[in-house]
N, C-alpha and C positions, 0 to 999 in steps of 0.2 A: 569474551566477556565485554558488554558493551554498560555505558550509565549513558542513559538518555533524559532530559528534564527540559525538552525543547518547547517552545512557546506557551510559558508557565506564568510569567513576567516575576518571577525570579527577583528579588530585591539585592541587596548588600552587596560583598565582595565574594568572590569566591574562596570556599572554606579551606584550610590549609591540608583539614583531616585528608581533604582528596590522595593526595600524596600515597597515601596508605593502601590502595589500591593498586597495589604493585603489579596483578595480572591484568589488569584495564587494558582492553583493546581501543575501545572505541568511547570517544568523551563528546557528548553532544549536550550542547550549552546555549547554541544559536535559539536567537529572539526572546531573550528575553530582557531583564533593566537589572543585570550586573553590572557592578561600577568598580572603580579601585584597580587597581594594578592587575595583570595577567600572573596569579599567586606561585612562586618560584616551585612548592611542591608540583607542579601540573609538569613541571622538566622533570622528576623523578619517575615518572612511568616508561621505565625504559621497555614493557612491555607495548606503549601505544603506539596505533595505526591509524586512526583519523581523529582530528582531532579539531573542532567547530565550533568557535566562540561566538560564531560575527553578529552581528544585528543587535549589539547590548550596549551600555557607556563607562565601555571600557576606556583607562587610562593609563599614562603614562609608556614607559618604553616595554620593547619584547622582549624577553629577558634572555637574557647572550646563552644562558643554559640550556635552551629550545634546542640547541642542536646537539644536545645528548642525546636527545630522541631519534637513536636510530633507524631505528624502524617504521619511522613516520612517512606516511606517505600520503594523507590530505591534512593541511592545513588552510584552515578560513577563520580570519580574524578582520572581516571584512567590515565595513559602518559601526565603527565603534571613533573612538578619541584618539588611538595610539599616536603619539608626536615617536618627536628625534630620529635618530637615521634606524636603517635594517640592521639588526647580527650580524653580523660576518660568520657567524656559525652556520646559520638557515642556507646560505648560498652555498655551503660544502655539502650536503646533505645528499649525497648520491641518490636514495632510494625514493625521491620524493615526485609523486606524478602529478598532485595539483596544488596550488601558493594561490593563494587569494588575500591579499588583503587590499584591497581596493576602499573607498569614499573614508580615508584615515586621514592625518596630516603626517606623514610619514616622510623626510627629509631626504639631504642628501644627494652621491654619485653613485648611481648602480656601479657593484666594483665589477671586474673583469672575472672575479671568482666565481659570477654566475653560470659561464660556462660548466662548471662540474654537476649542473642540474641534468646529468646526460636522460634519466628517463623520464623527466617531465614530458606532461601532457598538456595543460594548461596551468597559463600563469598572466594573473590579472593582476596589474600596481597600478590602475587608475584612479582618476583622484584623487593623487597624494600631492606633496611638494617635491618629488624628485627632480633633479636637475642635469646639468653638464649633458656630455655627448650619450648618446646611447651605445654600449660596448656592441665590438665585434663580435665577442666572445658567444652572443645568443645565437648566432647562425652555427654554431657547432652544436644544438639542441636539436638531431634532429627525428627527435620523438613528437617533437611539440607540436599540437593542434590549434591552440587557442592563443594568443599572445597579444594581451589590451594593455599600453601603457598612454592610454589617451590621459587630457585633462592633468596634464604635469608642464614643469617647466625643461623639460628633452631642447638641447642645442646641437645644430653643425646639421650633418646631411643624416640619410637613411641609410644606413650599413650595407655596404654590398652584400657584404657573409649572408644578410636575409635569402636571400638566394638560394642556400644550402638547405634552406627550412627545408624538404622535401615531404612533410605531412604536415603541413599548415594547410587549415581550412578558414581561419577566421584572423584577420591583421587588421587591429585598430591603433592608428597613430595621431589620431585628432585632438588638436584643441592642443598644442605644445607650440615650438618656436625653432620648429625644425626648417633648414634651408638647404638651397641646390637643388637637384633635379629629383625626378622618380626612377629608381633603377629599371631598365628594360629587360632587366634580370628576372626580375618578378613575373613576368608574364611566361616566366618555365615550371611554375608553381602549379604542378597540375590539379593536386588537390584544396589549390586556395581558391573557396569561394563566396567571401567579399571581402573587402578591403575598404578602410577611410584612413581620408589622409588629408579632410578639411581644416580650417583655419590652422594655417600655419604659416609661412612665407615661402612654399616651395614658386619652382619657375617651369620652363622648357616646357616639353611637349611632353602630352600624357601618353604611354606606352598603348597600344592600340590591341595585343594581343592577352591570350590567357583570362585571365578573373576582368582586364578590362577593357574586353570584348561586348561584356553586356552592363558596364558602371553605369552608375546617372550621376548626373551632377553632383549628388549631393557627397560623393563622395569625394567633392574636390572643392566643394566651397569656400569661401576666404584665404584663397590663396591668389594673389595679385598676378603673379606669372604665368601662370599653367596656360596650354595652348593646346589644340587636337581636330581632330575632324572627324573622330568617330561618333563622338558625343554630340546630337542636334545643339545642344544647351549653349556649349563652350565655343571660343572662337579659333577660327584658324591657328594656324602659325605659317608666316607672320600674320598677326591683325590685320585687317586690310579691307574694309567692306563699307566705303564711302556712298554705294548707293541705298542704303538704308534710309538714311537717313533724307534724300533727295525723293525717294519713293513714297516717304510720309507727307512732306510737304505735297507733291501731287495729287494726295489721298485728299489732302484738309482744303485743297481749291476745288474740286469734282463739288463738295461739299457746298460750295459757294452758290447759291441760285436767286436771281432777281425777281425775288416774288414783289419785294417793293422797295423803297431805299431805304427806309430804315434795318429794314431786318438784313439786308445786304450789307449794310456799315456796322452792324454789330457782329456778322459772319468776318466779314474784313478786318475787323480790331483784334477778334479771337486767333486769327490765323494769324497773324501779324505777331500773336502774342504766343502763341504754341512753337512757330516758327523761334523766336527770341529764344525761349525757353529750352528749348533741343539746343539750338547752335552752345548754350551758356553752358546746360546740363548733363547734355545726353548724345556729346557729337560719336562719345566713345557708348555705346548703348551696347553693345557687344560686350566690351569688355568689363562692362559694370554687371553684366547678366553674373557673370564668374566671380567676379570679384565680391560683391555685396557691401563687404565691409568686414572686417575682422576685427570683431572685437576684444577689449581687454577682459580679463579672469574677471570675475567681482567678488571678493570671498563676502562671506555673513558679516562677517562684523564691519564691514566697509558698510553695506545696507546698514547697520544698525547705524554707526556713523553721520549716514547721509537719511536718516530720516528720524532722527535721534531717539535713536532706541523707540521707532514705529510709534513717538508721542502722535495724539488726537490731533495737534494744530496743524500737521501734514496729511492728515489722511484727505483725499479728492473725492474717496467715493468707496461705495460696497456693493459687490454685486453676491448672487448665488453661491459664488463658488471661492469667494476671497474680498479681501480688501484692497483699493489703491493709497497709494502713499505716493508725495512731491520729495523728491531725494535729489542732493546737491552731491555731487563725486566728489572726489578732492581734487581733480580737476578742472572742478568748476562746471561740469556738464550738468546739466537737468536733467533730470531722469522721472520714468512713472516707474514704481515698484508696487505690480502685482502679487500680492501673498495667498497661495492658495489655501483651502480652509476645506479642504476634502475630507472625507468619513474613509480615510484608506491609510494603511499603516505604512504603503510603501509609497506613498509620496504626501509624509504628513510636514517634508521642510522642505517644498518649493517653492520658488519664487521665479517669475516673466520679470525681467530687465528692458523697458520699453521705452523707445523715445518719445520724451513727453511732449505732449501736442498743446502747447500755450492758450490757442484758440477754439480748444472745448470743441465737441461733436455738433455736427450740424443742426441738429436736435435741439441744443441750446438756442442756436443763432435764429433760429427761425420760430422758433415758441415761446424760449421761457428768458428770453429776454427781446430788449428794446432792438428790432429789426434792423439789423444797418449792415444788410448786403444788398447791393445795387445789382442791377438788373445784370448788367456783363457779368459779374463776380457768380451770380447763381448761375449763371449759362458755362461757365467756366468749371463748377464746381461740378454740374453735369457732366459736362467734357470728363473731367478725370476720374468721375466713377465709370460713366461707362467705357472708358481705354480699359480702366482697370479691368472692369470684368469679362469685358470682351476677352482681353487678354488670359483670364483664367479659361478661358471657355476654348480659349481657340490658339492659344500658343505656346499649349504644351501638350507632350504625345498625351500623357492623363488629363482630361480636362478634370475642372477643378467647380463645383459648384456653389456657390457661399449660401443660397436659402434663406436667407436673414435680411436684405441691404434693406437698410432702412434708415434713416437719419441720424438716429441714435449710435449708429455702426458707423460711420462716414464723419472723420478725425481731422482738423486744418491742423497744418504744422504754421509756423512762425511765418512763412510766405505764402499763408493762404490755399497751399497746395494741399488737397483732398485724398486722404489715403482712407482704404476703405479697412477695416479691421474687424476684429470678432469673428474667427472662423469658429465658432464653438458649436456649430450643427452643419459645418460642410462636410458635403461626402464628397469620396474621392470615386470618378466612375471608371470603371473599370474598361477598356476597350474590347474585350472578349465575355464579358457579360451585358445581357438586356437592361439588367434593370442595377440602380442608384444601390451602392453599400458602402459601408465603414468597417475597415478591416488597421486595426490598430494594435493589436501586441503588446498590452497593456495598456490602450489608451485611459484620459481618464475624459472623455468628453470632449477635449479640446483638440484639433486636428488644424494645424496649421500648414499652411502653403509652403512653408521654409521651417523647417527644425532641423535642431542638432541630432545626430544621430548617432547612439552606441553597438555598438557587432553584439553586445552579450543584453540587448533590449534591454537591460537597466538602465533605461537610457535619460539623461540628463535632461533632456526635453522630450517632449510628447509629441510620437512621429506616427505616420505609416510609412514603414520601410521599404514598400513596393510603389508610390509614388515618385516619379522625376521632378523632382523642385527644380523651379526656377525663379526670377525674380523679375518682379516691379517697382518700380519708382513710386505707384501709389499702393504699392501692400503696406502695410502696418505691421513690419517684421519683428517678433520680439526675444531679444537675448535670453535664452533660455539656460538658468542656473541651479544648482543645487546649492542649498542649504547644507 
């Protein structure tokens, strides 16, 4: 006997009568706009077996009596409100094969009692505020297939025990503050296949066998240490690749030609000045490919904070698909906060986290205001789009099309430096196909050269997961957040 009432949009709390329902097997509740507590009658069906709140706004705690429910074996109480820490009952619960409560505020140290989840299948805590070490005790799970504890605040190394997983297909460890190395354990994981384990502060060399044997970059982004030679993207270990950087400089004199002196002393200033720029910027260009930048969490109400509750005297601009907003961190950073303004249910609270670009789009500078870029400063701003796009075209295994470059798309940051932005109609081209596509996995439009990427495609930014990201100095990369 099952109640189903799924995407109804459902008002109030849910009713207490539920309870009453003593032979309920199966309670499905998911997407709709319940509010109010998880009703403690809903722990009296000692008959139920799955059991699906998520996608409503829901609040407050899970009530410690859930783990009466012995017979339960799916729970999803996933993008709802729930705060404060887990039950400690829900982690005894032998019979349970999948745990989903992911995009919650949900606190806390996963205890060591999560081991007793012996027939789990999958289990997603992403999104939440969990904390401390990640227990040993999950590599004695070895039913488990699916295991996302991305997007929390996870400390100290990667558990060796992982090792044990022996039916892991899908490891996401991204977007936490985990350190040390990558175990080379991992690469005995015969049925894991993918793995992330970007931003975080791991180091060492990345394991070369198993699941990553065919990684791309993106699965190791913002992490300062990592080192390898499997991956084109990444650098050695050790670092060590001084003639890069000699090899560009030789590029930018071939370039040099005496058609007359002036245009020869303007060739001359720019190399002079490219050259400057690398030695200040980019002597380690290698290691910034990997590195990018790791950035901080930014929750909702920090944006609200910093653009004070999205008041009108911050907004910069509106395009199609959202508004911009000028936002001050509490670290005093400047920021553009993109809010997207989509007709789709599953990404109606995103937000792009952008570094804002003081000096307005080239668009501006040369139309709708009073001109005042000198002849070298335009010659110069050429220079860094076409690096830029050359670069998408030709220095990565997937070239990369943007379709759009136009002035309007071409961004100066505070040193003048020209980064090209708005991939919102690039396609990604495939090397085994003829012709140009966009293969996205829930895209919504927007296909960026660098996104975050989640294993269960609910994914925090808008990717293609079969492209290899890399990075440039003049992309227009943007922090991609959930709301």
């Amino acid at each position: 006997m099952a109640l189903g009432l799924v995407g109804n949009n459902l008002i109030g709390s849910i009713p207490s009568d539920v309870g009453r329902l003593k032979q309920l097997q199966g309670l499905y509740l998911h997407n709709n706009k319940s509010q109010g507590h998880i009703a403690e009658e809903v722990c009296h069906l000692s008959n139920l077996v799955e059991l699906t709140l998520d996608d409503n706004e829901l609040t407050g705690l899970i009530p410690e009596y859930i783990g009466y429910l012995s017979m339960l074996q799916v729970i999803s109480l996933s993008s709802n409100t729930l705060s404060s820490t887990f039950p400690l009952s829900l982690w005894k619960m032998s019979g349970l094969l999948i745990v989903d409560v992911s995009q919650n505020s949900i606190e806390g140290e996963v205890p060591s009692d999560i081991g007793g989840l012996k027939t789990i299948v999958e289990l997603d805590l992403s999104c939440n505020h969990f904390s401390g070490m990640i227990p040993s005790q999950l590599g004695e799970l070895q039913n488990l297939k699916s295991l996302d504890l991305s997007n929390n605040s996870f400390l100290d190394s990667i558990p060796l025990s992982f090792a044990k997983l022996i039916s892991l297909e899908y490891l996401d460890l991204s977007l936490n503050a985990l350190s040390g190395t990558i175990p080379k354990s991992l690469e005995k994981l015969l049925y894991l296949k993918a793995i992330n384990v970007s931003f975080n502060n791991l180091e060492g060399e990345i394991p070369n066998g198993g699941v990553f044997e065919n990684s791309t970059l993106q699965s190791f982004l913002g992490n300062r240490g990592l080192c390898g030679m499997h991956i084109l993207e990444v650098p050695t270990c050790p670092i060590n690749n001084p003639g890069k950087q000699l090899k560009s400089k030789e590029l930018m004199l071939k370039v040099v030609t005496p058609v007359d002196i002036s245009s020869f002393m303007i060739l001359l200033l720019i190399s002079i000045w490219i050259m400057k720029r690398k030695k200040k910027g980019n002597s380690k260009d290698v290691e910034k490919v990997l590195e990018i930048r790791t950035y901080q969490l930014i929750s909702y109400h920090e944006i609200q904070r910093a653009t004070n509750n999205f008041d009108g005297s911050n907004l910069i601009g509106e395009g199609s698909s959202g508004s911009v907003y000028k936002g001050t961190l509490s670290s005093g950073t400047a920021m553009a906060i993109k809010v997207l303004d989509l007709e789709n249910e599953k990404v109606c609270k995103r937000a792009f986290v952008l570094q804002f670009m003081p000096n307005g789009s080239l668009e501006n500078l040369l139309y709708k205001e009073e001109p005042n870029l000198n002849l070298l400063q335009r010659v110069i701003v050429m220079l860094d789009v076409a690096m830029a796009i050359e670069y998408l075209h030709h220095g990565n295994v997937t070239p990369i099309v943007h379709c759009d470059v136009k002035p309007a798309n071409v961004l100066l940051d505070e040193d003048m430096v020209a980064h090209v932005g708005d991939f919102g109609i690039s396609k990604i081209l495939a090397i085994s196909k003829s012709m140009a596509h966009t293969e996205t996995l829930g895209s919504l439009g927007y296909i960026a050269p660098v996104s975050i990427v989640r294993l269960d495609f609910r994914t925090v930014g808008l990717h293609d997961p079969k492209a290899s990201l890399v990075a440039s100095r003049s992309w227009y990369i943007p922090h991609v957040i959930t709301i």
